[in-house]
CHARMM-style PDB file with segment names, atoms N, HN, CA, C and O in Angstrom:
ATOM      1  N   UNK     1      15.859  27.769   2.926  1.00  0.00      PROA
ATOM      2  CA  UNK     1      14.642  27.763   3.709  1.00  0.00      PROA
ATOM      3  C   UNK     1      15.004  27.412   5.150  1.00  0.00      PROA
ATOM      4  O   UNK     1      15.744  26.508   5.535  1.00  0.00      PROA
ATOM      5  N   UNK     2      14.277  28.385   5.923  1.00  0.00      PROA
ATOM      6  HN  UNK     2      13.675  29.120   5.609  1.00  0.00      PROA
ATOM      7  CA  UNK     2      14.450  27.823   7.180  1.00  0.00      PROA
ATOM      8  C   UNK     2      13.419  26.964   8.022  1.00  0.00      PROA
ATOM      9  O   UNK     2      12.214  26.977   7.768  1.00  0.00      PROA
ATOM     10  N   UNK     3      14.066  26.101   9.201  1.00  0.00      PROA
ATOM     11  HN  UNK     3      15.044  26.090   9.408  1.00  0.00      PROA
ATOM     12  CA  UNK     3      13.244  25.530  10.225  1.00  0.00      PROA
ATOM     13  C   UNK     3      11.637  26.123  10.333  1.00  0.00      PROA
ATOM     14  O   UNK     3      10.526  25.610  10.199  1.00  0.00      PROA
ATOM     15  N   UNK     4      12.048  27.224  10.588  1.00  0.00      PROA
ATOM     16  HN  UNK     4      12.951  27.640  10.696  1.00  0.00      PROA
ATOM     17  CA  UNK     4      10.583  28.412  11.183  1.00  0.00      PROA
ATOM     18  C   UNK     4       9.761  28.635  10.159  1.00  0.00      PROA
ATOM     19  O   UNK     4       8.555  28.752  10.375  1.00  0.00      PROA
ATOM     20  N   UNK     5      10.392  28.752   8.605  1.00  0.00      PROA
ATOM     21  HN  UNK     5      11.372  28.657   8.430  1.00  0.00      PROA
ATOM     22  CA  UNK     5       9.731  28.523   7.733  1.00  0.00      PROA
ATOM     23  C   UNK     5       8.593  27.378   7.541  1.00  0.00      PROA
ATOM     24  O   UNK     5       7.434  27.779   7.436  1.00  0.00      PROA
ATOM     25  N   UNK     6       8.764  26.427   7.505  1.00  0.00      PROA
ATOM     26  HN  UNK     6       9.706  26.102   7.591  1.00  0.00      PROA
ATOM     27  CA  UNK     6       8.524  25.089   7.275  1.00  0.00      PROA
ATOM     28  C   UNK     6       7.569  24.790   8.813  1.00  0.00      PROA
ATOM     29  O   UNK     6       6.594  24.040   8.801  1.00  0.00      PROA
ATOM     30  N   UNK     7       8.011  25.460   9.994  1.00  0.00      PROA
ATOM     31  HN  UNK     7       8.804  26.070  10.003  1.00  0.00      PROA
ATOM     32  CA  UNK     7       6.768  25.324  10.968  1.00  0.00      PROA
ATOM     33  C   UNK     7       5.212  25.971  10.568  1.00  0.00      PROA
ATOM     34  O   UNK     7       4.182  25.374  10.882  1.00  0.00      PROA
ATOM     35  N   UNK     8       5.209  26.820  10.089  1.00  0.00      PROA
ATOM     36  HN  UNK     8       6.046  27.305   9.834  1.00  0.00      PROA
ATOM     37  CA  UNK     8       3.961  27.925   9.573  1.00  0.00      PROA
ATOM     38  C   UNK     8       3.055  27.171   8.980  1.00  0.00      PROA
ATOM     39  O   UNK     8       1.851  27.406   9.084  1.00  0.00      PROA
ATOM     40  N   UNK     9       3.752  25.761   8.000  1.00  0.00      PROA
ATOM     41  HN  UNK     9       4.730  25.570   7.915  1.00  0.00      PROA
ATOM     42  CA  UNK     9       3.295  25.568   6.840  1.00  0.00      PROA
ATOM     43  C   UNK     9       2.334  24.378   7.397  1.00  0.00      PROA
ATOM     44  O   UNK     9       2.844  23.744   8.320  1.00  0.00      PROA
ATOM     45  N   UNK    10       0.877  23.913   6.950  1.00  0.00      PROA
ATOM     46  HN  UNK    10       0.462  24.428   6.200  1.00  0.00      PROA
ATOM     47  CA  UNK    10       0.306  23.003   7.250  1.00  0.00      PROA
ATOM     48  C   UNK    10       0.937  21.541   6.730  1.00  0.00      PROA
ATOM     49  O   UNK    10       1.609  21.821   5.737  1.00  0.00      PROA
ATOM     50  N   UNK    11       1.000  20.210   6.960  1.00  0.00      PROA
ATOM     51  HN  UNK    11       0.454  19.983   7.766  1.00  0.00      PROA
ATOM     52  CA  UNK    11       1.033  19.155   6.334  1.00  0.00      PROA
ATOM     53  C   UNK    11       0.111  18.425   6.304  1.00  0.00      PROA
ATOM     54  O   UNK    11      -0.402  17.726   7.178  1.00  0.00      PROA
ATOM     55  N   UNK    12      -0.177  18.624   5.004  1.00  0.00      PROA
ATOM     56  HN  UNK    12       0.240  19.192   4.294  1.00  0.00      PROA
ATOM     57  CA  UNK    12      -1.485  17.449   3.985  1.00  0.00      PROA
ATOM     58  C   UNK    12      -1.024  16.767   3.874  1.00  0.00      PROA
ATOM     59  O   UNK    12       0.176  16.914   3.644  1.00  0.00      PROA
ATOM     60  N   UNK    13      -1.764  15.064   3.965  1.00  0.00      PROA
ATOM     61  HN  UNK    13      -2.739  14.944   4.151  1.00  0.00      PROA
ATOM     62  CA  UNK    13      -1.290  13.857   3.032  1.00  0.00      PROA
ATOM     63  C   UNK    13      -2.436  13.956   2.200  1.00  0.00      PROA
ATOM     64  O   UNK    13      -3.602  14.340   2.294  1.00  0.00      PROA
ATOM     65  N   UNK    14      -1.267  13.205   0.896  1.00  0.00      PROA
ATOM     66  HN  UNK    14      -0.320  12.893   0.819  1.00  0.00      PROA
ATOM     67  CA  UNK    14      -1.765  13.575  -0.425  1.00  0.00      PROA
ATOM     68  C   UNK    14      -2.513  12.178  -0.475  1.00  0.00      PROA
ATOM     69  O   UNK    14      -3.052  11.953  -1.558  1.00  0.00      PROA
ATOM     70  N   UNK    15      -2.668  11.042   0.651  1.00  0.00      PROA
ATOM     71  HN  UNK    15      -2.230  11.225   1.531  1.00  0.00      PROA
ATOM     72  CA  UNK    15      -3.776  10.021   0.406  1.00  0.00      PROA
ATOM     73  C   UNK    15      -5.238  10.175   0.668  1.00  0.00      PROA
ATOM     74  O   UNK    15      -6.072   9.303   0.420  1.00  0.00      PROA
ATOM     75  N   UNK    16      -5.558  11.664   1.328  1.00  0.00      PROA
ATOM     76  HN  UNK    16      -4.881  12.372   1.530  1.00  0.00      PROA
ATOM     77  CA  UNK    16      -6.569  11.955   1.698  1.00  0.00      PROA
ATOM     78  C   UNK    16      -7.132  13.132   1.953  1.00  0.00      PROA
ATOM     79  O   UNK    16      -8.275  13.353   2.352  1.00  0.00      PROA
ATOM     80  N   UNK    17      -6.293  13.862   1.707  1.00  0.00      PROA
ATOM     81  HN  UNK    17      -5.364  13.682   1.382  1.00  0.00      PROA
ATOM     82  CA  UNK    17      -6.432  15.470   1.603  1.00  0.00      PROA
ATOM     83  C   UNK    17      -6.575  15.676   3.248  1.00  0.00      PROA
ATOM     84  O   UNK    17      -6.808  16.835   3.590  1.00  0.00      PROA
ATOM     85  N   UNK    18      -6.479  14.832   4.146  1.00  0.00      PROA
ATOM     86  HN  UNK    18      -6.290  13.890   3.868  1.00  0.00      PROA
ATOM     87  CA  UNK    18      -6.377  15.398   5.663  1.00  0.00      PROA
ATOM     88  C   UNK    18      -5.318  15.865   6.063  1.00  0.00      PROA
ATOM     89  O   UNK    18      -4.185  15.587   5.672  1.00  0.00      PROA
ATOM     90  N   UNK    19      -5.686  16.704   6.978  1.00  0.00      PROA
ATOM     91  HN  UNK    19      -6.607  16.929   7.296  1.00  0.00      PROA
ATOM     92  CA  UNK    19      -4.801  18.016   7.889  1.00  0.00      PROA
ATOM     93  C   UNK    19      -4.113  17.026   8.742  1.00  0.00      PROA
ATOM     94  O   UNK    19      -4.686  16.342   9.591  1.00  0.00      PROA
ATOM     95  N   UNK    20      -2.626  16.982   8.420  1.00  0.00      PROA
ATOM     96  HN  UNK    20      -2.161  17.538   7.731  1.00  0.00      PROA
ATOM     97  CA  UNK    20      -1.966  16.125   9.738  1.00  0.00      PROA
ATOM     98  C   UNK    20      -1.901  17.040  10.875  1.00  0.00      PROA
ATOM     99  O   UNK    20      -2.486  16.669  11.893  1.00  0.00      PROA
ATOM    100  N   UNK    21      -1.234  18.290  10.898  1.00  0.00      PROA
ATOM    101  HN  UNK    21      -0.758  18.592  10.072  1.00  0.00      PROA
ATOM    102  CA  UNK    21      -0.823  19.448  11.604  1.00  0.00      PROA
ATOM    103  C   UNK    21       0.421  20.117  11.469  1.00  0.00      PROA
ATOM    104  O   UNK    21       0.751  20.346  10.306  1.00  0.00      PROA
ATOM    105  N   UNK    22       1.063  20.426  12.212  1.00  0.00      PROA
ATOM    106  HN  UNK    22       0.795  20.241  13.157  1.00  0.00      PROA
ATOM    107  CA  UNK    22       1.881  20.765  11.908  1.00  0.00      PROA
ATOM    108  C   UNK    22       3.736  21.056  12.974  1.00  0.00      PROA
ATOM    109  O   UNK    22       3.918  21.255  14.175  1.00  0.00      PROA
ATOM    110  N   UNK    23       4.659  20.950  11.900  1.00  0.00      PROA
ATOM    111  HN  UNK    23       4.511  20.789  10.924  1.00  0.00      PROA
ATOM    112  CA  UNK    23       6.026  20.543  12.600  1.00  0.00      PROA
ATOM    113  C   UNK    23       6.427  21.317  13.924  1.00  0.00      PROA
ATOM    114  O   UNK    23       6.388  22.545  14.002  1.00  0.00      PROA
ATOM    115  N   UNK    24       6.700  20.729  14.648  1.00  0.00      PROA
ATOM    116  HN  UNK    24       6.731  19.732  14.585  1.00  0.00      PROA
ATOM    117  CA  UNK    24       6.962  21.085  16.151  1.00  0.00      PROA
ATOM    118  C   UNK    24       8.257  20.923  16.407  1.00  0.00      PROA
ATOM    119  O   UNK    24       8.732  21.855  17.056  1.00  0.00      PROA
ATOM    120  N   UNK    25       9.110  19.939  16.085  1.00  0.00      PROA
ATOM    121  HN  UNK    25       8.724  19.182  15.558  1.00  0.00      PROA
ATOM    122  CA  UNK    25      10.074  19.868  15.683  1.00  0.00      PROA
ATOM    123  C   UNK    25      11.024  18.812  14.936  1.00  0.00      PROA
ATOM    124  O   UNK    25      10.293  18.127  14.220  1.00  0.00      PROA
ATOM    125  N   UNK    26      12.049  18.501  14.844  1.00  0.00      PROA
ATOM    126  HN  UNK    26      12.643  19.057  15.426  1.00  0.00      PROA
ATOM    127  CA  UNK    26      13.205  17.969  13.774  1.00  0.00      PROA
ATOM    128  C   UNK    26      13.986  16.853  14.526  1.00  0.00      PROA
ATOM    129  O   UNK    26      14.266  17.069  15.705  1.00  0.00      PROA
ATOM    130  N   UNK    27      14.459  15.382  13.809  1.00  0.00      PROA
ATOM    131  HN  UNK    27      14.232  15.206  12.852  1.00  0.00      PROA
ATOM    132  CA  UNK    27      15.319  14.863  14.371  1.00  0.00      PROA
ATOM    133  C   UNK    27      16.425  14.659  13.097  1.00  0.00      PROA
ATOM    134  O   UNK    27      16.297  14.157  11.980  1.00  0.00      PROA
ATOM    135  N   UNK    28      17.614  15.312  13.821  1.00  0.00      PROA
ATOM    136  HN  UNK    28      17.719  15.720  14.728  1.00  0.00      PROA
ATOM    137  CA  UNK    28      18.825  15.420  12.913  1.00  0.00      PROA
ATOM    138  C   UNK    28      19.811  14.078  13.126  1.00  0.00      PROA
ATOM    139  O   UNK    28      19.644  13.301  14.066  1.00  0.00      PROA
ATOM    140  N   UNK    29      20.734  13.938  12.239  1.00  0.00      PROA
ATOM    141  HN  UNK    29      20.870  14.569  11.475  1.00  0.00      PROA
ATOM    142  CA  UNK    29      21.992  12.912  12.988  1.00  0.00      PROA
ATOM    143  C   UNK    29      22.974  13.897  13.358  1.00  0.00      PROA
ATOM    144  O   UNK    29      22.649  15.014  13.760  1.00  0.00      PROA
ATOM    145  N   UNK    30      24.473  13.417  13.204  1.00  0.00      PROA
ATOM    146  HN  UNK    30      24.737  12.509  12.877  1.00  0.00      PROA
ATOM    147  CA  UNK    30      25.180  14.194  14.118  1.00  0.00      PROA
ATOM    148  C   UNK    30      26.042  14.602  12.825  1.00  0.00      PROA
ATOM    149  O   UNK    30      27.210  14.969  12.950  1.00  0.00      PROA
ATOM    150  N   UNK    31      25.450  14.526  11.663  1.00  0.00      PROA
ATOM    151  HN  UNK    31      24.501  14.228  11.561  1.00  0.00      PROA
ATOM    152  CA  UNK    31      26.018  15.362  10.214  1.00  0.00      PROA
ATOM    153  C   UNK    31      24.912  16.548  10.111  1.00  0.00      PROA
ATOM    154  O   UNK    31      24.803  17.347   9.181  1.00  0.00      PROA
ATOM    155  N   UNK    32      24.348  16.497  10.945  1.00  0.00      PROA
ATOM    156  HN  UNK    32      24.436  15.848  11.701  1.00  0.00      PROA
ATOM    157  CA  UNK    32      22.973  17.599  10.911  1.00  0.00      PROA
ATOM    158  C   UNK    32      22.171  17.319   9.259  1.00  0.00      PROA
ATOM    159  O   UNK    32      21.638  18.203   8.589  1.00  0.00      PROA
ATOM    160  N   UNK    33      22.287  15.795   8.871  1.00  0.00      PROA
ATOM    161  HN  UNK    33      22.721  15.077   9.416  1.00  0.00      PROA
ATOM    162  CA  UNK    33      20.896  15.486   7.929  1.00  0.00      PROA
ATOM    163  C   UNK    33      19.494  15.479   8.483  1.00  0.00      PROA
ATOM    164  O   UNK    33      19.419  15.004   9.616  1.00  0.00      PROA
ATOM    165  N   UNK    34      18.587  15.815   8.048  1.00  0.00      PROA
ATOM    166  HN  UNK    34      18.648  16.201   7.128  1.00  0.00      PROA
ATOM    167  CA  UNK    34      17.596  15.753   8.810  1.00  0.00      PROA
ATOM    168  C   UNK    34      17.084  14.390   8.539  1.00  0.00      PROA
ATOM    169  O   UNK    34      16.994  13.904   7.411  1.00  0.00      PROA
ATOM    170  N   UNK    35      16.706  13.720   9.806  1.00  0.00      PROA
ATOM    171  HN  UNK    35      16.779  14.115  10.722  1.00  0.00      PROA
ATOM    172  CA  UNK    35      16.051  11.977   9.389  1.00  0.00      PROA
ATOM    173  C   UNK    35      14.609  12.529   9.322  1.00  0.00      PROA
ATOM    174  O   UNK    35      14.083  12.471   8.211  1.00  0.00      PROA
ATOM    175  N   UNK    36      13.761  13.145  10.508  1.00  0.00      PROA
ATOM    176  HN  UNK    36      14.189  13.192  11.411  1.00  0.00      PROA
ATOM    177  CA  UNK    36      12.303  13.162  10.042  1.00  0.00      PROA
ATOM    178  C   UNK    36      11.855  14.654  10.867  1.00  0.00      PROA
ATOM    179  O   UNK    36      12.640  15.208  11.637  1.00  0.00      PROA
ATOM    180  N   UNK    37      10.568  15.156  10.589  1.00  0.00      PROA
ATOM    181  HN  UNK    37       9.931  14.706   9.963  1.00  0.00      PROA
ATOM    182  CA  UNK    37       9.712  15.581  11.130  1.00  0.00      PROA
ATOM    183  C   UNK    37       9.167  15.297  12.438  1.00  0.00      PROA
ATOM    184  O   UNK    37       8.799  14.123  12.467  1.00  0.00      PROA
ATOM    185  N   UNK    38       8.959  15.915  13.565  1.00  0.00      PROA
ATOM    186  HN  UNK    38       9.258  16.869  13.541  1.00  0.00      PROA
ATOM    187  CA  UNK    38       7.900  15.555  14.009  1.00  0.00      PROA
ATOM    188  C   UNK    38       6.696  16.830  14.250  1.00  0.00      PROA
ATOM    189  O   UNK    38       6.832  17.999  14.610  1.00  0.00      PROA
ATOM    190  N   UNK    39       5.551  16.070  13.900  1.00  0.00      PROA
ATOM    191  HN  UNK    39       5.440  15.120  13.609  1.00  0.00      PROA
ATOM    192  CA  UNK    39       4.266  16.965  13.451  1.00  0.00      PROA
ATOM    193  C   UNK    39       3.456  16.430  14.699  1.00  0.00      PROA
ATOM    194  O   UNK    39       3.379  15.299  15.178  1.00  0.00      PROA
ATOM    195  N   UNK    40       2.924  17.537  15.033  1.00  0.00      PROA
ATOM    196  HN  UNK    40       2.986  18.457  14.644  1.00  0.00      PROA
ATOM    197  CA  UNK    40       1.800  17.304  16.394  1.00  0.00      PROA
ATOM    198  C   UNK    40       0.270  17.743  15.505  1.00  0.00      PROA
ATOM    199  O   UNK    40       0.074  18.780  14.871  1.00  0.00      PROA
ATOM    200  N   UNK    41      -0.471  16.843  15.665  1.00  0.00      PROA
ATOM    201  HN  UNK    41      -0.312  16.000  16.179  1.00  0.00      PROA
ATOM    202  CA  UNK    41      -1.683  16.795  15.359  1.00  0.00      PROA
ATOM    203  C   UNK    41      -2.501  17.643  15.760  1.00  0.00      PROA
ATOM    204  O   UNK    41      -2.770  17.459  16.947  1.00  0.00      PROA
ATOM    205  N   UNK    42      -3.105  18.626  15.238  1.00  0.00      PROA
ATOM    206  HN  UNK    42      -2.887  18.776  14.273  1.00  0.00      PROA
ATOM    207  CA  UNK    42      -4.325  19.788  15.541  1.00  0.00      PROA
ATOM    208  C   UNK    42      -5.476  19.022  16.187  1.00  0.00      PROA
ATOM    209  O   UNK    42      -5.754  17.866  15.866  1.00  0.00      PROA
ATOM    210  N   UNK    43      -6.059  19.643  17.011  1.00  0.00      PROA
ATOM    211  HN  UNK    43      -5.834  20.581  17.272  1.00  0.00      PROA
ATOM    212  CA  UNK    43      -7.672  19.405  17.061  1.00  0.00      PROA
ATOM    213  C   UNK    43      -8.063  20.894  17.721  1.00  0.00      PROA
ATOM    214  O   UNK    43      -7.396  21.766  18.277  1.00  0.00      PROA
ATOM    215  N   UNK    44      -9.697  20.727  17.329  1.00  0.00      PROA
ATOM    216  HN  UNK    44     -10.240  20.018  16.878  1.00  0.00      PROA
ATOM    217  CA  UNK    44      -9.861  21.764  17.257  1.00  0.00      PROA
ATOM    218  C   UNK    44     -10.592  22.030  19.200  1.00  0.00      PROA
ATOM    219  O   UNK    44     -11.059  23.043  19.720  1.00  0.00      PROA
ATOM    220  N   UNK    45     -10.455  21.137  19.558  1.00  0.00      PROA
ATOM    221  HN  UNK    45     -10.076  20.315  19.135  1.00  0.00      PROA
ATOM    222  CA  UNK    45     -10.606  20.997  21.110  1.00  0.00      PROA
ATOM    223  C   UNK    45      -8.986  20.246  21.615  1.00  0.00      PROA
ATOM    224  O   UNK    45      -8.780  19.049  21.819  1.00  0.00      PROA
ATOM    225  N   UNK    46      -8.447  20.867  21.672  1.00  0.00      PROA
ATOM    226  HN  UNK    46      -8.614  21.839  21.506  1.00  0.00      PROA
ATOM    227  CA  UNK    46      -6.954  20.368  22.030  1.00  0.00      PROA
ATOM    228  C   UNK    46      -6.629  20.913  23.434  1.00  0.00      PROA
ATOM    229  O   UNK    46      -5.433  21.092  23.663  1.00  0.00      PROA
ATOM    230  N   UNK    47      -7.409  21.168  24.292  1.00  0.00      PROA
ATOM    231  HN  UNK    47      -8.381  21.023  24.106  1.00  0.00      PROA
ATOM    232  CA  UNK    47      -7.408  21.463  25.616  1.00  0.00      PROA
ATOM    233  C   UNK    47      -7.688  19.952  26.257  1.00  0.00      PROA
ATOM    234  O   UNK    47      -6.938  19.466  27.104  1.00  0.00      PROA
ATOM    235  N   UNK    48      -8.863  19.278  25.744  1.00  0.00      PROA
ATOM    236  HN  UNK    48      -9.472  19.672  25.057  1.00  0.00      PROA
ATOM    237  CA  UNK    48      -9.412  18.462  26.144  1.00  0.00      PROA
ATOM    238  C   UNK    48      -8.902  16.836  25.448  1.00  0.00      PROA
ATOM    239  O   UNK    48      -9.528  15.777  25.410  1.00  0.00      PROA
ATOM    240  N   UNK    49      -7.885  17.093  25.082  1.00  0.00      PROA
ATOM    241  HN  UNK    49      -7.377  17.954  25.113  1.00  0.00      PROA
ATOM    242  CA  UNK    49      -7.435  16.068  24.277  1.00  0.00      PROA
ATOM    243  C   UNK    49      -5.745  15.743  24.515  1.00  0.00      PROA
ATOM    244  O   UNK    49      -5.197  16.654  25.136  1.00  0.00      PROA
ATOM    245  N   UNK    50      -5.167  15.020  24.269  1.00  0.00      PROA
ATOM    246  HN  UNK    50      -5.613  14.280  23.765  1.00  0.00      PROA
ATOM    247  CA  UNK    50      -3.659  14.548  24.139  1.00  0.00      PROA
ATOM    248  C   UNK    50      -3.318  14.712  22.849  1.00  0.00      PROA
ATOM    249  O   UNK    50      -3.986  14.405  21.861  1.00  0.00      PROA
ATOM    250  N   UNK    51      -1.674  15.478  22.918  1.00  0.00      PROA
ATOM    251  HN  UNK    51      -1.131  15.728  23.721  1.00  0.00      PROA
ATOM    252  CA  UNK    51      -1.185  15.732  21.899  1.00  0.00      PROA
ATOM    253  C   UNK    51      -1.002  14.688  21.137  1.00  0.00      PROA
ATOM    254  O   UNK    51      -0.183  14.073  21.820  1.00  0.00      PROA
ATOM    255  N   UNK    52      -1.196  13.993  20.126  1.00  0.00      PROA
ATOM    256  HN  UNK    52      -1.861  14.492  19.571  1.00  0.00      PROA
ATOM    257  CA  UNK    52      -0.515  13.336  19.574  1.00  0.00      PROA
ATOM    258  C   UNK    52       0.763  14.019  17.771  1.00  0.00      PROA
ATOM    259  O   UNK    52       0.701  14.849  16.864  1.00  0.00      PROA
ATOM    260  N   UNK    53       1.870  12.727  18.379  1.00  0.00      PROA
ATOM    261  HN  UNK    53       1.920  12.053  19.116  1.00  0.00      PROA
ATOM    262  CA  UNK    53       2.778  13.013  17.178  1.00  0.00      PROA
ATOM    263  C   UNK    53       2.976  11.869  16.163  1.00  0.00      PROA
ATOM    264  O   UNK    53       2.820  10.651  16.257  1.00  0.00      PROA
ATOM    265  N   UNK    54       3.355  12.637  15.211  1.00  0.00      PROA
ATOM    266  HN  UNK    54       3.482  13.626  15.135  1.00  0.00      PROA
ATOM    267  CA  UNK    54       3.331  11.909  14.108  1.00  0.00      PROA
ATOM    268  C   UNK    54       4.996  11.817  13.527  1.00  0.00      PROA
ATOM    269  O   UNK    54       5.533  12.924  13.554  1.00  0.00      PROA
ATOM    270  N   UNK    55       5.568  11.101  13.198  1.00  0.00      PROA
ATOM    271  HN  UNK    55       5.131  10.201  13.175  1.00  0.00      PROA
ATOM    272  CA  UNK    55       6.795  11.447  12.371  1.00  0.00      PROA
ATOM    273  C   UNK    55       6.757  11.100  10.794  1.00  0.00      PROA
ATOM    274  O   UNK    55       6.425  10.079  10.192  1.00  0.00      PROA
ATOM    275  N   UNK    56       7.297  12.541  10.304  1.00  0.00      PROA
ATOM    276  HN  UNK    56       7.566  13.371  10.793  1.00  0.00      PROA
ATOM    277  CA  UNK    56       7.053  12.303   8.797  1.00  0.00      PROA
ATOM    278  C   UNK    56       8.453  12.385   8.342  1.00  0.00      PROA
ATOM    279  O   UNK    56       9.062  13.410   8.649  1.00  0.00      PROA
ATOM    280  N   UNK    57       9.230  11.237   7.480  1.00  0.00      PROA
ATOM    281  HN  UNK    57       8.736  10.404   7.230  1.00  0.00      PROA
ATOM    282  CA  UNK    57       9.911  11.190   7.182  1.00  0.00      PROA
ATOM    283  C   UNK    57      10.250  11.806   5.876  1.00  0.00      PROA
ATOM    284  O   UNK    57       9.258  12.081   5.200  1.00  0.00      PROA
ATOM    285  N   UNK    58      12.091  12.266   5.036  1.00  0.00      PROA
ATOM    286  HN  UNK    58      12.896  12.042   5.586  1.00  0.00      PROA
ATOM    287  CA  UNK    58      11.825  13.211   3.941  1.00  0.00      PROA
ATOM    288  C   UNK    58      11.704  12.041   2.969  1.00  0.00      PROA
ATOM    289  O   UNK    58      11.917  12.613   1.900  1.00  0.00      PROA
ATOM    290  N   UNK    59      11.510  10.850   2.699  1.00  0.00      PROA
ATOM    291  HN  UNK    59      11.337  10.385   3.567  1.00  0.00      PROA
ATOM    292  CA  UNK    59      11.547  10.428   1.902  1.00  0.00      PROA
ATOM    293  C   UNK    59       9.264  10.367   1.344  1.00  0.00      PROA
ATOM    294  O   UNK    59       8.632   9.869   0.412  1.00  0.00      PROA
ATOM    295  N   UNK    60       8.971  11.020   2.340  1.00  0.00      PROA
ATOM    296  HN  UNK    60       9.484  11.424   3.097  1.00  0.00      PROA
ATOM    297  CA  UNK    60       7.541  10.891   2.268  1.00  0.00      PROA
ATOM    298  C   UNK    60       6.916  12.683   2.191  1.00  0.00      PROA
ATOM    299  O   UNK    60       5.747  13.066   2.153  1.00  0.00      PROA
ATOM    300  N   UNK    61       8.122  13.454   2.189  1.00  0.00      PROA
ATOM    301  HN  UNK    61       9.072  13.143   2.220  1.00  0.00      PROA
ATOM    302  CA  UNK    61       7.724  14.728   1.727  1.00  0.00      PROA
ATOM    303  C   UNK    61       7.618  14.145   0.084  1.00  0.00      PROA
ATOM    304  O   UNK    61       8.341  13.386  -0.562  1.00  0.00      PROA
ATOM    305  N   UNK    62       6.253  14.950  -0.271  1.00  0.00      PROA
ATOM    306  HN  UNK    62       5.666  15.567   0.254  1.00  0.00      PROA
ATOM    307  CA  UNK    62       5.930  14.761  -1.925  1.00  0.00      PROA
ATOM    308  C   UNK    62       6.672  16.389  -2.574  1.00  0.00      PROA
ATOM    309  O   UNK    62       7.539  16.567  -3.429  1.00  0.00      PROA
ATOM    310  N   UNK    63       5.788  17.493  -1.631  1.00  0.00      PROA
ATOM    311  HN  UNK    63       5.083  17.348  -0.936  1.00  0.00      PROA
ATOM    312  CA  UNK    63       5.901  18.500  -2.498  1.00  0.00      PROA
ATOM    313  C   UNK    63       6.141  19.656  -1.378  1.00  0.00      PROA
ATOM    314  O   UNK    63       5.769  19.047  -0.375  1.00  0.00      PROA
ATOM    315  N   UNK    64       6.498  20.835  -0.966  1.00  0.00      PROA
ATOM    316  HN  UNK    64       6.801  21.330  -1.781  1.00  0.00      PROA
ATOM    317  CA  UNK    64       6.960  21.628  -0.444  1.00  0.00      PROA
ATOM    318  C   UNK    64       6.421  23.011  -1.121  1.00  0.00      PROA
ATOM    319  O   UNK    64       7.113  23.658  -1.906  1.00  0.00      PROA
ATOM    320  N   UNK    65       4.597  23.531  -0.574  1.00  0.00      PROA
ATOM    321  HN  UNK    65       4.034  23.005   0.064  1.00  0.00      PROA
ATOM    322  CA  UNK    65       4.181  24.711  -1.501  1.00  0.00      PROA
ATOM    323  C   UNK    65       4.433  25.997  -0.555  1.00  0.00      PROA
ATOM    324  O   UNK    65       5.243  25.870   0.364  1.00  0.00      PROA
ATOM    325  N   UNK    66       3.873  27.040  -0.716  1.00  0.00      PROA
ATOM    326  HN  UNK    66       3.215  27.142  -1.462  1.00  0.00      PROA
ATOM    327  CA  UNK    66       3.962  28.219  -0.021  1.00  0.00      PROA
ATOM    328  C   UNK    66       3.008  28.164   1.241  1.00  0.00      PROA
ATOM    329  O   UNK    66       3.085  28.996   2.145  1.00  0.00      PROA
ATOM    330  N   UNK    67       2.102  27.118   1.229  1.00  0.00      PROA
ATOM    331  HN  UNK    67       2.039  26.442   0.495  1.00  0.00      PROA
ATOM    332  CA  UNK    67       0.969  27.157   2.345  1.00  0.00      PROA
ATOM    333  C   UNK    67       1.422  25.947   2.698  1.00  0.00      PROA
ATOM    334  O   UNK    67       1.799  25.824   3.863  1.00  0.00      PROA
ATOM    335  N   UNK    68       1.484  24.926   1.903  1.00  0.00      PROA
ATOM    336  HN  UNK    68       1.177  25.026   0.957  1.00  0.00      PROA
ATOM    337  CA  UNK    68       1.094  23.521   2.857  1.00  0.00      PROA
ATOM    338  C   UNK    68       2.706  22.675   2.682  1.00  0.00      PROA
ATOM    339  O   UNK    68       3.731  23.309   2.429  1.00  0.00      PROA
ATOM    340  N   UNK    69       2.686  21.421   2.837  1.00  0.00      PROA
ATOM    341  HN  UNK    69       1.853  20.906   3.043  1.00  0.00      PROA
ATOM    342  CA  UNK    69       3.592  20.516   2.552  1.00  0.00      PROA
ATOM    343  C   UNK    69       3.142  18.960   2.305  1.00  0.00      PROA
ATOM    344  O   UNK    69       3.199  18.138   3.220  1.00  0.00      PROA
ATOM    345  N   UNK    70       2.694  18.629   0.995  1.00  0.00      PROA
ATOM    346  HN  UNK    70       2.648  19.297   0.252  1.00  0.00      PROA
ATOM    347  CA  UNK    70       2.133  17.191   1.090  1.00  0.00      PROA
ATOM    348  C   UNK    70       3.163  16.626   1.108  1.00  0.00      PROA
ATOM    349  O   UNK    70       4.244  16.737   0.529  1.00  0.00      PROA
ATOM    350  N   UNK    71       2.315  15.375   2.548  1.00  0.00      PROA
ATOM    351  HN  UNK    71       1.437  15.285   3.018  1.00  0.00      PROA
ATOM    352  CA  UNK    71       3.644  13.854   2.538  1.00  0.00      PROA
ATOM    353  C   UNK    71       2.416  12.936   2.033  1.00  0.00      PROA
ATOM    354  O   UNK    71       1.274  13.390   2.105  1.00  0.00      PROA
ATOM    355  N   UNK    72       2.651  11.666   1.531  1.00  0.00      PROA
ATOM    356  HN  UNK    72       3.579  11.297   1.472  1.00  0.00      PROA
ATOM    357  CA  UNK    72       2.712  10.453   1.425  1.00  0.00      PROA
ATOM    358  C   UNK    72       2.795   9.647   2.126  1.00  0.00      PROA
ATOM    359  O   UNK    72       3.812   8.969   2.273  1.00  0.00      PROA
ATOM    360  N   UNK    73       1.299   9.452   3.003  1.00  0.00      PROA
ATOM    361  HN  UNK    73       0.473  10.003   2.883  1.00  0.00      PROA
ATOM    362  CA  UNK    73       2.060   8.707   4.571  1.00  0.00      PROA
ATOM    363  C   UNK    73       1.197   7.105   4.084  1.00  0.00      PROA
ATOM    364  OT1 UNK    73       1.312   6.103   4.790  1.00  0.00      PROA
TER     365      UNK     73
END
């Protein structure tokens, strides 16, 4: 699976069924493991608003589907 893959995909947490948004990009180490996510938060007025980010770590990925990706935050 790739990076670009995994951008497309929405991230749900599975504590609330809310839309976090979705991955913008990756922080790797210098073995290229990936440590976390970072997910920028949707709104649906996001002109008028500040991006905010979120970092989702893989130990808080639950499940990895064809549409979404629940974490466990």
């Amino acid at each position: 699976m790739r990076v670009s893959d995994l951008q497309i995909k929405d991230i749900v947490s599975v504590n609330d069924g809310k839309k976090l948004g979705r991955i913008v990009d990756i922080d790797m180490d210098i073995n290229g493991k990936i440590n976390y996510f970072v997910v920028e938060e949707r709104h649906f007025f996001r002109f008028f608003r500040n991006s905010n980010e979120i970092n989702v770590y893989m130990n808080q990925i639950k499940k990895i589907g064809e549409d979404v990706i629940l974490v466990e935050m």
